[in-house]
C-alpha positions as CSV (number, residue, x, y, z in Angstrom):
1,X,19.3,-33.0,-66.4
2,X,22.6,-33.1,-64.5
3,X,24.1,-34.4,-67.7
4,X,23.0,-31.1,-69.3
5,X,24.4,-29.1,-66.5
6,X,27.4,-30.0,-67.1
7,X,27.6,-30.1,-70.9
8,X,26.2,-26.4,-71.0
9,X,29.5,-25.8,-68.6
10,X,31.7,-27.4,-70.9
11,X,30.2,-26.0,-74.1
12,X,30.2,-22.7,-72.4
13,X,32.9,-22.2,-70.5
14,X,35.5,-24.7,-72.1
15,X,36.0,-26.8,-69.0
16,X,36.0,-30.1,-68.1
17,X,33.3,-31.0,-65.5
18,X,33.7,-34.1,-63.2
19,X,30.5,-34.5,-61.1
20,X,27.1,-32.6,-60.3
21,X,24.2,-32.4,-58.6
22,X,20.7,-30.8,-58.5
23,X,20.1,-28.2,-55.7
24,X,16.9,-27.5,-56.4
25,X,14.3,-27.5,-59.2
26,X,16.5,-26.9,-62.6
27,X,19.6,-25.7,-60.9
28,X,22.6,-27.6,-60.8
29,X,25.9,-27.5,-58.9
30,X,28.9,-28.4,-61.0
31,X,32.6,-29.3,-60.4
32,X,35.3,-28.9,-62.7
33,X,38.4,-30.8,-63.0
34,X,40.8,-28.0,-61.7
35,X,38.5,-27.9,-58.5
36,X,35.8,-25.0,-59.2
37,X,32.3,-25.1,-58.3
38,X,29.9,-23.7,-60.2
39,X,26.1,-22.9,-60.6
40,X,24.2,-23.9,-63.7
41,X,20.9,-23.1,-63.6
42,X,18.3,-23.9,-66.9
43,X,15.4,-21.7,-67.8
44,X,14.0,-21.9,-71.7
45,X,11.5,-19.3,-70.8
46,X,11.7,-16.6,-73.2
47,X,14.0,-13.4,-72.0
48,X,14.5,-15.5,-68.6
49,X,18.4,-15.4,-68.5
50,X,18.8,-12.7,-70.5
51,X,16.5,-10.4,-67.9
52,X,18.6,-12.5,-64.6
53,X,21.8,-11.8,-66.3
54,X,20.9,-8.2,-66.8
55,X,19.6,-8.2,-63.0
56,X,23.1,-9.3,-61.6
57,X,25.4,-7.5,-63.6
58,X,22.8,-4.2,-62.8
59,X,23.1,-5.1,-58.9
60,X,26.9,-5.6,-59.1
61,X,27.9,-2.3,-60.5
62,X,27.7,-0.1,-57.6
63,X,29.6,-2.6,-55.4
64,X,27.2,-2.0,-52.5
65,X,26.0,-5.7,-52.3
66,X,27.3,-9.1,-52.8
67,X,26.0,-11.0,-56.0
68,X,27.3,-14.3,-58.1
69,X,29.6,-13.3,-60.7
70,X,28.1,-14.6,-63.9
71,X,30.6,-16.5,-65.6
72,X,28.6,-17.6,-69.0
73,X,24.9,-17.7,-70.5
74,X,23.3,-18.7,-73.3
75,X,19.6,-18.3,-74.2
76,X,18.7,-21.4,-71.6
77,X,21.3,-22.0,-69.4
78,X,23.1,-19.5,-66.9
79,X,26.7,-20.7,-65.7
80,X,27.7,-18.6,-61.6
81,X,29.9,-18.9,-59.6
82,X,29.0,-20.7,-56.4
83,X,28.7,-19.5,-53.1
84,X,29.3,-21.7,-50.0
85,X,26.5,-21.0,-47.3
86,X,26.8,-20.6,-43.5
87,X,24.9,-19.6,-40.5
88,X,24.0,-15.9,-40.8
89,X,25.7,-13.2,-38.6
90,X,24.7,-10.1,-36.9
91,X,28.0,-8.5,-38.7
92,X,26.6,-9.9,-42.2
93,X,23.4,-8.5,-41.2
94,X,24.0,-4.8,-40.2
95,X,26.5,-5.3,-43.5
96,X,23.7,-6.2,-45.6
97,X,21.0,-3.3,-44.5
98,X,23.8,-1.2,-45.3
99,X,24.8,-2.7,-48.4
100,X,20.8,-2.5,-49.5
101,X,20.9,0.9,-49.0
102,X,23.8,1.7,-50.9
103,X,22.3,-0.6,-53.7
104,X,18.7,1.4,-53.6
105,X,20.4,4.5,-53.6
106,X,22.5,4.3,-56.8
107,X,18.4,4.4,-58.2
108,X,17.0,3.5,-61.5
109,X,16.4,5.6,-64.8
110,X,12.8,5.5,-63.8
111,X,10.1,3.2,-61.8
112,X,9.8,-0.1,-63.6
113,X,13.0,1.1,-65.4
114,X,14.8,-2.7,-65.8
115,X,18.4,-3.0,-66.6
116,X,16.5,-6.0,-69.3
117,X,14.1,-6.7,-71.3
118,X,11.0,-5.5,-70.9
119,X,9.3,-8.6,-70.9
120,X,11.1,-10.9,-67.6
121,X,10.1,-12.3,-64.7
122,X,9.3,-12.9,-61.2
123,X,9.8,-16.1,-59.7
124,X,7.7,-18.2,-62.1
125,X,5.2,-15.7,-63.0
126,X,5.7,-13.0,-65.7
127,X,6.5,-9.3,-64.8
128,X,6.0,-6.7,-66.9
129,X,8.5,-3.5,-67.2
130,X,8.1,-0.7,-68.5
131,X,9.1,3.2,-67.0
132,X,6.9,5.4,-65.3
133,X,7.2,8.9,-63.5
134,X,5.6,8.3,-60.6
135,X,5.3,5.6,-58.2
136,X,2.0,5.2,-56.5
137,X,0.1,5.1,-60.4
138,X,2.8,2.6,-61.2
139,X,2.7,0.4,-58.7
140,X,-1.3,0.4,-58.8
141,X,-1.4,-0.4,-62.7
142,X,2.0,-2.7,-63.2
143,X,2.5,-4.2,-59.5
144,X,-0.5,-5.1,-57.8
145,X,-3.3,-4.9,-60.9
146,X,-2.0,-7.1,-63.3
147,X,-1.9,-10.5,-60.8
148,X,-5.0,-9.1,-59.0
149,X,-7.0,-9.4,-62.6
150,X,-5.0,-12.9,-62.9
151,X,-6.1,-14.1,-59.6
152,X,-9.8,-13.3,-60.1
153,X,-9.9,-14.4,-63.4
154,X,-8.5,-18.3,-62.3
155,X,-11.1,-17.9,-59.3
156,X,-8.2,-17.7,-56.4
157,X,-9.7,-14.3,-55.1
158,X,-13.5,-13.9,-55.2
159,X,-15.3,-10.6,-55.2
160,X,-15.4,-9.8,-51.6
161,X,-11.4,-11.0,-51.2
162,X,-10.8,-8.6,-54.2
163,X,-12.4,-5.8,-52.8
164,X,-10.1,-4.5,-50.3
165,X,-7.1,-4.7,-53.0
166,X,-9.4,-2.6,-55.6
167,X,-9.6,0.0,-53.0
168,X,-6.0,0.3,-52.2
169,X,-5.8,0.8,-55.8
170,X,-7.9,3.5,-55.9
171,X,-6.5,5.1,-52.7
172,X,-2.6,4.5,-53.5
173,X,-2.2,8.2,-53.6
174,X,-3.1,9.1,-50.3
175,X,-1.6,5.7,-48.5
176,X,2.0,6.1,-50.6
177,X,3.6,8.6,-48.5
178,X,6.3,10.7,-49.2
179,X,7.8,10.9,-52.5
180,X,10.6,9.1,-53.1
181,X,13.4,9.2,-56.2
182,X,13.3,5.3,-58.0
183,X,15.3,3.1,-56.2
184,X,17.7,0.2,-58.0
185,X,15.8,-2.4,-56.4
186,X,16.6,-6.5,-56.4
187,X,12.4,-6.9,-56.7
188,X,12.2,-10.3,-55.2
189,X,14.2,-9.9,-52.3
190,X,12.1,-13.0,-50.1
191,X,14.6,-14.5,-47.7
192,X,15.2,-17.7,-49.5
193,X,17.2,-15.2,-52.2
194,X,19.4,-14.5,-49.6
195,X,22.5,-16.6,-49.0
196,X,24.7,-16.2,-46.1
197,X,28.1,-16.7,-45.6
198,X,30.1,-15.9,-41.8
199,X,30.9,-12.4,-43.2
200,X,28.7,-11.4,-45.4
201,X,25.3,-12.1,-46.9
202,X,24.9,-12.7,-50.8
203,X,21.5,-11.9,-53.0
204,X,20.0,-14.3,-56.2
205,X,17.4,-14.3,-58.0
206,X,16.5,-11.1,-58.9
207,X,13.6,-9.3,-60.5
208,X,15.8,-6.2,-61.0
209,X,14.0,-2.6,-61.7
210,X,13.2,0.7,-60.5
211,X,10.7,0.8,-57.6
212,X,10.3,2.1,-54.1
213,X,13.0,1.4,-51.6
214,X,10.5,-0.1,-48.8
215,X,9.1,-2.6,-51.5
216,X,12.4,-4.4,-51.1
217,X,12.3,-4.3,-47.5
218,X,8.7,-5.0,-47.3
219,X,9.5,-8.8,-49.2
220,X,12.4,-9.1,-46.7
221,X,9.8,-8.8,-44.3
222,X,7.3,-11.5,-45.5
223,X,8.9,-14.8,-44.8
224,X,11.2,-14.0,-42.0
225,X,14.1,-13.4,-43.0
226,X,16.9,-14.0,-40.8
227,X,18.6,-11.2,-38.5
228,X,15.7,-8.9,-39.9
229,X,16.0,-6.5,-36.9
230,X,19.5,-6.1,-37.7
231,X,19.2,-5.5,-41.3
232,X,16.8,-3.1,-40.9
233,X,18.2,-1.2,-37.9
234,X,21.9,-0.8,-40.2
235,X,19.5,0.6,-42.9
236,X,17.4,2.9,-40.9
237,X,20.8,4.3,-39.5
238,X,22.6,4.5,-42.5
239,X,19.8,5.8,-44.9
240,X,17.2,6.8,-42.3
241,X,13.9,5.8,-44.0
242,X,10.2,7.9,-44.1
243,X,8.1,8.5,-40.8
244,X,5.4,6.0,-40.8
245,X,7.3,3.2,-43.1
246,X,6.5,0.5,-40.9
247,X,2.5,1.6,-41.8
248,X,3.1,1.0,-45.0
249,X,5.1,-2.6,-45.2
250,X,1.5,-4.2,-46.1
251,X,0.8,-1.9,-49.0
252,X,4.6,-2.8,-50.3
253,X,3.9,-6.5,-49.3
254,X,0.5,-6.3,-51.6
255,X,2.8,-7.3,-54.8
256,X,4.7,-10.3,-53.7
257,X,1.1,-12.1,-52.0
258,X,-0.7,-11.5,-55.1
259,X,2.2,-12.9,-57.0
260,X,2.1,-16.0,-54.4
261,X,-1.8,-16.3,-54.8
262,X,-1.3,-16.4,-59.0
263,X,1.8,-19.0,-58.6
264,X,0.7,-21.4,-55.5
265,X,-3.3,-20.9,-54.8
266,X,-6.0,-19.9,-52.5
267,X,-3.4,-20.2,-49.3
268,X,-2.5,-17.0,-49.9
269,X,-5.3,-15.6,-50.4
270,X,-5.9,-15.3,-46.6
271,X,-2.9,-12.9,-46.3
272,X,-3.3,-11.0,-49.1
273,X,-6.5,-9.3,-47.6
274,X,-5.0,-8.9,-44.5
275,X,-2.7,-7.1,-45.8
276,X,-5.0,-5.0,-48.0
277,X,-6.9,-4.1,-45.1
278,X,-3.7,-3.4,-42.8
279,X,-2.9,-1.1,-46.2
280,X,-6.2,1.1,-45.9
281,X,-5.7,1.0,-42.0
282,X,-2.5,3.1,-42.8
């Protein structure tokens, strides 16, 4: 697959490439003969690039976080520029909360607005977007429902596991909070989608659309992600978020572990609940 890295650079981009190699999965470093690296990464799912492209370009317009410039793209492959990682930084990380909420506050046409197509995806599971008015029915019926159903169905989550989810569900009105306008979210912002470099940190991999601002920092929140007291401190400052927000990071979390139960299995499964019941604990 190298090989096709670097021919979809060529063809692409009309350069000569000298040398790659795989950084992970179907994603490919490439160097050119004038020097450049690049990123070509190979997707043949249907509206895959077209949805990531979208995703970048729709996260670099308001200049409020870093993201790869995308330097070609076909219907499979996705040519980037590369970006040299380093040890993160408290000054990339105070950057970065305020850079994210910058980014959420340029907002969205609507939630589950996507700068897209409606059909993308997140990670390797499909995600579904299409605009609603208000967030707590959205997230209910577009976020959390549609892996729930998937997770059940496959046997990952069995009645009594699927319980506490249903009745978020039901109760997502009252455990919401405060209204908030649609927020231009990066929608899979886990911390391996976050590269860092001595002066800044850089985001990947998005699932871009319109959501809730404390979805985005919930995800942040799920892996440990570094300098995460940082981050959100510079965000909290800059963009001072709703009283009880910390209450609610299992409710936000809800999407992502259900996504991870549908993707990897029953080790999630665990969490999920937890955090359903953590959710109806408020």
């Amino acid at each position: 697959m190298t090989g096709g890295a670097e021919l979809a650079v060529a063809e692409l981009l009309g350069v000569r490439p000298v040398g790659s190699h795989a950084l992970k999965g179907h994603v490919f470093e490439v160097e050119t003969d004038d020097g450049d690296l690049l990123v070509a990464k190979h997707d043949p799912r249907q509206d895959a690039v077209a949805a990531e492209v979208a995703g970048l370009e729709w996260l670099a317009e308001p200049g409020a976080v870093a993201v790869p410039q995308v330097r070609a793209h076909d219907h499979e492959w996705l040519v980037m520029e590369q970006v040299e990682p380093a040890d993160p930084t408290a000054v990339a990380a105070a950057d970065l909360g305020r850079g994210l909420a910058d980014l959420h506050g340029a907002g969205a046409d609507a939630f589950g607005a996507a700068p897209g197509p409606e059909r993308a995806w997140i990670g390797l599971a499909p995600m579904r977007n299409v605009p609603a008015p208000r967030w707590p029915a959205w997230y209910a019926a577009d976020r959390v429902e549609p892996y729930l159903r998937r997770a059940v169905d496959l046997g990952l989550l069995d009645r009594d596991a699927a319980a506490p989810v249903y009745a978020v569900c039901e109760r997502i009105e009252d455990l919401a909070g405060p209204p908030e306008p649609p927020a231009r979210l990066h929608g899979d912002l886990h911390s391996g989608n976050v590269l860092w470099q001595r002066d800044r940190a850089w985001l990947i991999d998005p699932a871009a659309h319109g959501g809730h601002r404390e979805t985005d920092l919930a995800m942040l929140a799920l892996f440990g992600c570094p300098q995460l007291d940082t981050i959100l401190s510079a965000y909290d400052e800059h963009a001072p978020l709703a009283d009880g927000w910390e209450s609610r990071v299992p409710l936000h979390q809800l999407f992502p572990l259900l996504v991870h139960v549908v993707l990897f299995g029953t080790g999630y499964a665990r969490q999920t609940v937890s955090a359903a019941r953590a959710a109806l604990r408020g």
